[in-house]
TORPA-4810 file (N, C-alpha, C, O; in nm, 3 decimals):
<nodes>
NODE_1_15.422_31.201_1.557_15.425_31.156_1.420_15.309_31.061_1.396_15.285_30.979_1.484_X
NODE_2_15.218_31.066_1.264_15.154_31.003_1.278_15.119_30.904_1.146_15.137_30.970_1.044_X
NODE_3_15.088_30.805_1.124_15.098_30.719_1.053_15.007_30.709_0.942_14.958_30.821_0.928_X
NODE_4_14.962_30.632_0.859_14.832_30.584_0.749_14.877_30.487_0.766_14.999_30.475_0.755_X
NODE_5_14.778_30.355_0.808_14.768_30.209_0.796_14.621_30.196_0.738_14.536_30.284_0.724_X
NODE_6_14.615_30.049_0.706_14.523_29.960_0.677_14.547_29.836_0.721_14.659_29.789_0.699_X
NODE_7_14.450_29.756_0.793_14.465_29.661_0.851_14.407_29.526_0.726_14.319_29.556_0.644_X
NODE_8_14.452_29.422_0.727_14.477_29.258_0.627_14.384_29.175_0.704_14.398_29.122_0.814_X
NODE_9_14.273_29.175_0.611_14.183_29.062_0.646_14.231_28.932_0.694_14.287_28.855_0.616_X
NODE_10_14.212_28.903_0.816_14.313_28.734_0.832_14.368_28.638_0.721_14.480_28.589_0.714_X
NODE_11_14.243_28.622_0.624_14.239_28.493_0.584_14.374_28.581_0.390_14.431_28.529_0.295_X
NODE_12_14.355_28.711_0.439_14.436_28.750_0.282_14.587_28.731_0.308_14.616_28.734_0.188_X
NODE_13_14.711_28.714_0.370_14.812_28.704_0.425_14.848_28.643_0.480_14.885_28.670_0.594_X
NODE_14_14.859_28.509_0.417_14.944_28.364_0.486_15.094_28.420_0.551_15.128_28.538_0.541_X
NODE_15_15.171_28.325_0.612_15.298_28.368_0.576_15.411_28.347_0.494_15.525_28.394_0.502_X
NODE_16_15.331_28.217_0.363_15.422_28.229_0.252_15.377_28.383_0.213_15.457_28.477_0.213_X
NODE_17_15.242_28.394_0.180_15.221_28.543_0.124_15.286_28.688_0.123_15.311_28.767_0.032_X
NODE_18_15.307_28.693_0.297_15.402_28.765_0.322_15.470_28.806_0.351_15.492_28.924_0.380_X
NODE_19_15.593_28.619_0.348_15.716_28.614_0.277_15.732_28.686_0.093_15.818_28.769_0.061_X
NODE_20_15.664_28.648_0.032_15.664_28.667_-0.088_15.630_28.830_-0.070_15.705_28.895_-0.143_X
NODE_21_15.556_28.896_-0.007_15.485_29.027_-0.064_15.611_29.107_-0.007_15.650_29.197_-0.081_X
NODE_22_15.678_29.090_0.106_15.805_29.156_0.115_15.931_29.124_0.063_16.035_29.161_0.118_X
NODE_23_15.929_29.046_-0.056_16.062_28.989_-0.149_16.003_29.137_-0.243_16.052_29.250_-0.243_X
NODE_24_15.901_29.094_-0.307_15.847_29.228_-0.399_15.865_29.338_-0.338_15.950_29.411_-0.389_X
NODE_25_15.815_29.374_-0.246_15.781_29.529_-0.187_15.970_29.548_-0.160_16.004_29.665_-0.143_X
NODE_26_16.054_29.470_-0.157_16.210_29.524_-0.138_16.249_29.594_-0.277_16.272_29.714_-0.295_X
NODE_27_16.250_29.455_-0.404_16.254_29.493_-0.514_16.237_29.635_-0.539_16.322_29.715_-0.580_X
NODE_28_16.055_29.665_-0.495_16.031_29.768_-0.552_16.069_29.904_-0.509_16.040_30.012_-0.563_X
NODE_29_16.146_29.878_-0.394_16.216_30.017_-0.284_16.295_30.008_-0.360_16.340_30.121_-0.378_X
NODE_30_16.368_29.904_-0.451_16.514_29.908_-0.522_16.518_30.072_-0.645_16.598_30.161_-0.673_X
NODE_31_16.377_30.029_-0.684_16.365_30.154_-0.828_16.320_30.278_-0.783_16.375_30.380_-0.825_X
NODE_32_16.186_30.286_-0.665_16.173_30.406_-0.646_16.060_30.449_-0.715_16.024_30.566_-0.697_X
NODE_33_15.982_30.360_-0.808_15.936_30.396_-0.941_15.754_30.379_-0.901_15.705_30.274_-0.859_X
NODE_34_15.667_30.519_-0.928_15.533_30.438_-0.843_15.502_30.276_-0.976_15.442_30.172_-0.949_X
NODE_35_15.547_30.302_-1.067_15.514_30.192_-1.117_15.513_30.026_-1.076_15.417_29.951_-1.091_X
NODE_36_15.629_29.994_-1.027_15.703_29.893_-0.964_15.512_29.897_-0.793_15.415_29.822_-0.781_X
NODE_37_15.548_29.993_-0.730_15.448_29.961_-0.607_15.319_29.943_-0.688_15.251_29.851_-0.644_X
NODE_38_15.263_30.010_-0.803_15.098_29.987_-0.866_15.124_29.854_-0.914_15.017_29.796_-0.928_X
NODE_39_15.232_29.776_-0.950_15.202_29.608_-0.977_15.216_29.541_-0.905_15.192_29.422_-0.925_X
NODE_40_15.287_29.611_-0.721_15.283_29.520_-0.619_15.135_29.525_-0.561_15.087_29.418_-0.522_X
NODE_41_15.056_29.647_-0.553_14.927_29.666_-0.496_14.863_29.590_-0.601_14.775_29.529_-0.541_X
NODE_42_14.855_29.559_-0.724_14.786_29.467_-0.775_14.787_29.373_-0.777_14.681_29.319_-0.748_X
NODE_43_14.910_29.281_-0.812_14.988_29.138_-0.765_14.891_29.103_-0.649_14.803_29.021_-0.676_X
NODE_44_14.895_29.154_-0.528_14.850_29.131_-0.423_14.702_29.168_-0.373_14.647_29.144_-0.265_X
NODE_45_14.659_29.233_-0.482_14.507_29.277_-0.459_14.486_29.330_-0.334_14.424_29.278_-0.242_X
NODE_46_14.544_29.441_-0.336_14.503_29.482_-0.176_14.410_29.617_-0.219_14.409_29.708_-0.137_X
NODE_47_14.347_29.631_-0.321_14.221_29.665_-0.332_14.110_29.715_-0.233_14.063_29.826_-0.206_X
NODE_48_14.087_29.573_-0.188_13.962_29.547_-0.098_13.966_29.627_0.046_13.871_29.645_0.123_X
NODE_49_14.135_29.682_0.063_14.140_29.749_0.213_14.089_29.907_0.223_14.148_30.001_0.170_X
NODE_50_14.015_29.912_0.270_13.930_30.051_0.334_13.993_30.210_0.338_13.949_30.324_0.320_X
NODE_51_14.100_30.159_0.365_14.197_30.263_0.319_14.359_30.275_0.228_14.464_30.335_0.252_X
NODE_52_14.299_30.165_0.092_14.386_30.154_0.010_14.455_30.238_-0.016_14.577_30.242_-0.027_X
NODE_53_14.341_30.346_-0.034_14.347_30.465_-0.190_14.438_30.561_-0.130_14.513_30.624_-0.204_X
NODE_54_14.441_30.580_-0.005_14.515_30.684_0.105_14.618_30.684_0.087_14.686_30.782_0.055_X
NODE_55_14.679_30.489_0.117_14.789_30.446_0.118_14.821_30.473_-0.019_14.930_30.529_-0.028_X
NODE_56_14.788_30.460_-0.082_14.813_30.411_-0.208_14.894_30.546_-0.281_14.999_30.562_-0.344_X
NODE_57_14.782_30.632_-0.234_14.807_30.808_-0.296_14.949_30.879_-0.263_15.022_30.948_-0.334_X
NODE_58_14.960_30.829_-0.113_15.064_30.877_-0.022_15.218_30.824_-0.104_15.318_30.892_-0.125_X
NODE_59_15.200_30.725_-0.128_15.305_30.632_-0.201_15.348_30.708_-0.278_15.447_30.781_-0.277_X
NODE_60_15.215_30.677_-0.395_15.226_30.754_-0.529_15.333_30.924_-0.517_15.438_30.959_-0.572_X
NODE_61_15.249_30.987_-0.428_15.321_31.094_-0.410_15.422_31.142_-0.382_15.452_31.256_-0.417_X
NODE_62_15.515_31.051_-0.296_15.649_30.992_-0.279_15.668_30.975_-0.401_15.713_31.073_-0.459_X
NODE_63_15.642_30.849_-0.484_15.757_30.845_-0.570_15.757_30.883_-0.722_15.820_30.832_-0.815_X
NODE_64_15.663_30.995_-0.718_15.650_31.129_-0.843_15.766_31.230_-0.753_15.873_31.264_-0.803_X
NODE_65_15.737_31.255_-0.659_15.811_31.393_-0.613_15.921_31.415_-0.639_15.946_31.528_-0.681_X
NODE_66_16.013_31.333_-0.627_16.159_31.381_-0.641_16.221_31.343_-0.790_16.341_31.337_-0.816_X
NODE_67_16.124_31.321_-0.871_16.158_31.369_-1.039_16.115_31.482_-1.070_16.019_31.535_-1.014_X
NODE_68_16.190_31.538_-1.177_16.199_31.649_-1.227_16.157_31.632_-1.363_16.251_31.634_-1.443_X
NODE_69_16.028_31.612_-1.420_15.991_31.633_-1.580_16.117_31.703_-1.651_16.161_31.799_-1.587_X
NODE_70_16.167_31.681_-1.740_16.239_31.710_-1.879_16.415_31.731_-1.784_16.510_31.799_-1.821_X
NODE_71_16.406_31.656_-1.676_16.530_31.710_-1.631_16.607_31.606_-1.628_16.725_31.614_-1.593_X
NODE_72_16.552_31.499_-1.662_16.605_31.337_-1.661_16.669_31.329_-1.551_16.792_31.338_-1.548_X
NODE_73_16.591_31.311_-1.441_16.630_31.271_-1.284_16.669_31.114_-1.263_16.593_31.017_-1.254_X
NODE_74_16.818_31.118_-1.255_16.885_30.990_-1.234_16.844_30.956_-1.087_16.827_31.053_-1.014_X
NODE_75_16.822_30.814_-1.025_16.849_30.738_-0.914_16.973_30.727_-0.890_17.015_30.708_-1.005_X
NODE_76_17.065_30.726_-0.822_17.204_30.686_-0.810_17.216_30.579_-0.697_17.281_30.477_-0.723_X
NODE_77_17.134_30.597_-0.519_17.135_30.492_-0.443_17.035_30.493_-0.372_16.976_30.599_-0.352_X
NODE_78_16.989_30.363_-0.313_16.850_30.359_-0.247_16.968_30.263_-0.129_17.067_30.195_-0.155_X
NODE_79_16.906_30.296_-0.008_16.968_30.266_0.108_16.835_30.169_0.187_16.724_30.152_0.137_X
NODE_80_16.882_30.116_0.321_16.758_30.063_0.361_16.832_30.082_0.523_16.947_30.044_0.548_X
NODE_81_16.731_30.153_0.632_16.809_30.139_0.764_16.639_30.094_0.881_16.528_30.074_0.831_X
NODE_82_16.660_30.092_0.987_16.574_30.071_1.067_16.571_30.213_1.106_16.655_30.302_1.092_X
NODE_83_16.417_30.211_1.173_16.367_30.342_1.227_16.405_30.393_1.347_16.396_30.298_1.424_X
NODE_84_16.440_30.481_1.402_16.522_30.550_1.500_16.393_30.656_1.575_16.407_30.755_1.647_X
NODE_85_16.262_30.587_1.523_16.168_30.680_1.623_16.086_30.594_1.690_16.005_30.517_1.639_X
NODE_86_16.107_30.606_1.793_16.004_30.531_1.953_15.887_30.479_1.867_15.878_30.370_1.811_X
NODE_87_15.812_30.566_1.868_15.662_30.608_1.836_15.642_30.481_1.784_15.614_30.383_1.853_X
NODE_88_15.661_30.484_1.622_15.674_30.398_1.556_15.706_30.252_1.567_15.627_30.158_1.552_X
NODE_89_15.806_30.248_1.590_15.876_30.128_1.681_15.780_30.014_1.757_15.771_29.894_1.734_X
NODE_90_15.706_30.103_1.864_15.608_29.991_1.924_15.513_29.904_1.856_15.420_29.930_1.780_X
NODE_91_15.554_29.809_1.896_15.469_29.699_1.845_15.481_29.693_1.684_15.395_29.623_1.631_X
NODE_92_15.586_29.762_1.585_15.542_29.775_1.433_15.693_29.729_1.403_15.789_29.740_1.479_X
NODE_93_15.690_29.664_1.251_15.876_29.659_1.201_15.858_29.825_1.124_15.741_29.847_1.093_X
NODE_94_15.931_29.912_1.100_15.948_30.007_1.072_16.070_30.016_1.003_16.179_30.017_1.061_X
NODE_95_16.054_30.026_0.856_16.197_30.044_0.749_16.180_30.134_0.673_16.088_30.134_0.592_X
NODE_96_16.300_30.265_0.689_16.312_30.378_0.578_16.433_30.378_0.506_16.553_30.361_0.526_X
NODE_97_16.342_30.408_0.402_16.440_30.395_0.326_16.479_30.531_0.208_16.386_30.575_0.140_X
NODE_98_16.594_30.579_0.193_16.635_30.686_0.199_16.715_30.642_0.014_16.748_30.531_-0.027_X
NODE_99_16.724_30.780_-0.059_16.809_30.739_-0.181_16.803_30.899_-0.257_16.714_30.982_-0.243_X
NODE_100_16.926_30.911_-0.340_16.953_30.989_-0.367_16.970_31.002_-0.520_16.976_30.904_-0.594_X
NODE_101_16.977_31.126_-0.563_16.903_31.119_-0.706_16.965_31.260_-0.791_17.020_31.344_-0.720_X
NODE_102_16.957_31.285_-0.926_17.027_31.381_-0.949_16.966_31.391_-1.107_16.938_31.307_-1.192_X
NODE_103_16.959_31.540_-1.101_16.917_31.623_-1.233_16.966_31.632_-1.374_16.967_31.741_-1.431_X
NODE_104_17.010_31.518_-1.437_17.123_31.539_-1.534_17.088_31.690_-1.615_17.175_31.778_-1.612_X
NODE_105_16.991_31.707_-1.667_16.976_31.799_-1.770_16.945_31.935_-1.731_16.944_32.034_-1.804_X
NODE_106_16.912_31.926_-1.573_16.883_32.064_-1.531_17.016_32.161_-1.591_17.096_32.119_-1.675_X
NODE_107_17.021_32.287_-1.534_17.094_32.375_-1.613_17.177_32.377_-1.509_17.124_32.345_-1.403_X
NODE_108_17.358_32.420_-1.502_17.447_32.476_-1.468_17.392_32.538_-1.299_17.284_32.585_-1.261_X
NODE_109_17.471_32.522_-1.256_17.544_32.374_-1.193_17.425_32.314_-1.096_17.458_32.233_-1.009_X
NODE_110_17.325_32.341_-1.105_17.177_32.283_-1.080_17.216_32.054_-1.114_17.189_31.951_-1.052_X
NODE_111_17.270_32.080_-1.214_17.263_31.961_-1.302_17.421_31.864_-1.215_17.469_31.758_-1.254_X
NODE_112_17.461_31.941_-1.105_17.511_31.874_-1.013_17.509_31.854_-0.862_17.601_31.818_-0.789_X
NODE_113_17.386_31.884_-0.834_17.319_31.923_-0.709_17.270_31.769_-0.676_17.170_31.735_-0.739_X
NODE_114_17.325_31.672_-0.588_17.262_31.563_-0.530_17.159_31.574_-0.462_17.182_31.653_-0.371_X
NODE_115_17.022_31.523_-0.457_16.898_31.520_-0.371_16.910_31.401_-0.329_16.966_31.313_-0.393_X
NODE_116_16.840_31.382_-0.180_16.846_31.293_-0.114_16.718_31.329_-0.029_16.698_31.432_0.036_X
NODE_117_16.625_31.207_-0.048_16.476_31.155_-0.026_16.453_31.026_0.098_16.525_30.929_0.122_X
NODE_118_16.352_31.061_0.148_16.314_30.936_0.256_16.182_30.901_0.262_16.100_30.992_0.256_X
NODE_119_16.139_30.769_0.273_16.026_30.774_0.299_16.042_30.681_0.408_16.144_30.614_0.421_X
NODE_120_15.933_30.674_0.498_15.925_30.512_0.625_15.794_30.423_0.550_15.699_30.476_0.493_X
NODE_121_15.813_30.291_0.565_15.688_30.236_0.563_15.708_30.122_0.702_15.810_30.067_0.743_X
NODE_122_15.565_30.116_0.752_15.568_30.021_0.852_15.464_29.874_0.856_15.357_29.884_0.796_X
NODE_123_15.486_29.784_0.904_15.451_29.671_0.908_15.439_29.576_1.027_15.522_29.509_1.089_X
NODE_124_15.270_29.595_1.041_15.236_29.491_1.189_15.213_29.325_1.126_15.153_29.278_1.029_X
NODE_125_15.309_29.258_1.255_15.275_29.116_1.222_15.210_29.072_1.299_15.159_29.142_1.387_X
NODE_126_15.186_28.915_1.289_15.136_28.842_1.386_15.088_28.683_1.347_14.977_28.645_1.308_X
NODE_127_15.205_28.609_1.371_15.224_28.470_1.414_15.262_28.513_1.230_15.165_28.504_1.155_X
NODE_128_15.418_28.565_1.156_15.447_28.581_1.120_15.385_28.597_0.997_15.438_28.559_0.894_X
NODE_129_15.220_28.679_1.002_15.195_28.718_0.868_15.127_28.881_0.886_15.075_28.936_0.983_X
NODE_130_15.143_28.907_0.805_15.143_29.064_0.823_14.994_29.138_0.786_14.937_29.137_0.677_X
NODE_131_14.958_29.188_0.887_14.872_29.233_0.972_14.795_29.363_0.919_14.677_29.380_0.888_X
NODE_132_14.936_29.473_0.919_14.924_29.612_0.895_15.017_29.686_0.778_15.101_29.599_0.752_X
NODE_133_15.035_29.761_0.723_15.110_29.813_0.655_15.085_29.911_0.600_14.985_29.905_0.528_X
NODE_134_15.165_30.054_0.608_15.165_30.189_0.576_15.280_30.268_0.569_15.396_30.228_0.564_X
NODE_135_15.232_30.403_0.569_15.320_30.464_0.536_15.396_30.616_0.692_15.346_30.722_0.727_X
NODE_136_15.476_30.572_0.721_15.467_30.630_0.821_15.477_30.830_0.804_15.583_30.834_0.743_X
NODE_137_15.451_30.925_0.814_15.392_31.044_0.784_15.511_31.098_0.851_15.532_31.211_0.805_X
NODE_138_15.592_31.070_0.932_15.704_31.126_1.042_15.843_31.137_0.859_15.930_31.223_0.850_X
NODE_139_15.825_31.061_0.781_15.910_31.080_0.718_15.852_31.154_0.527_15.888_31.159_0.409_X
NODE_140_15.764_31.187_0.604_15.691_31.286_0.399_15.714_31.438_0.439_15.678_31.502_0.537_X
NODE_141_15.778_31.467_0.341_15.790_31.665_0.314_15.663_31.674_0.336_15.607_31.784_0.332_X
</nodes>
């Protein structure tokens, strides 16, 4: 399984910073919405990292996918568990988070079909400010 990171210039990620950038980045697992992550990547200007746009895209693409244009795709629950793969695991905090979602307007009986979505994102620290952060690839369709 293999990952997308970008590594945090020392001096950008105190550890009030990211205390604070993971109060937001929970929030924003709460909705699911790429909107909610494009005002955390701005909030935080993480811009400047080399492989923002990757991260950034990968996200994005996650959380367009599991709406359905004109089908009014409800959220119903967003879950949060620890990662259950080695790989990952070493040396990284690793949290997926999984939620399920549903088609109101699709047609008969489509329009009662529960979907259920995952994504991982992972996070290197060090001397409790955070280091690394991505998207782990072991959990994207």
């Amino acid at each position: 399984m293999g990952k997308t990171t970008f590594t945090l210039n020392q001096d950008c990620f105190t550890s009030e910073v990211t205390e604070a950038f993971l109060v937001d980045f929970e929030k924003a697992c709460e909705q699911m919405e790429l909107q909610s992550f494009t005002e955390l990547f701005v909030k935080y200007d993480l811009e400047f990292i080399a492989d923002y746009k990757e991260v950034f895209d990968l996200i994005a693409d996650v959380m367009t996918s599991w709406k359905s244009p004109g089908e009014e795709t409800k959220l119903l629950e967003v879950s949060q568990h620890d990662s259950k793969c080695l790989f990952c695991n070493i040396g990284k905090a690793v949290k997926i988070y999984s939620w399920t979602s549903i088609h109101q307007n699709a047609k008969p009986p489509m329009n009662r079909v529960v979907y259920k979505n995952k994504v991982g994102f992972f996070f290197g620290y060090e001397q409790n400010q955070l280091r690394e952060f991505g998207v782990c690839n072991g959990y994207i369709k």
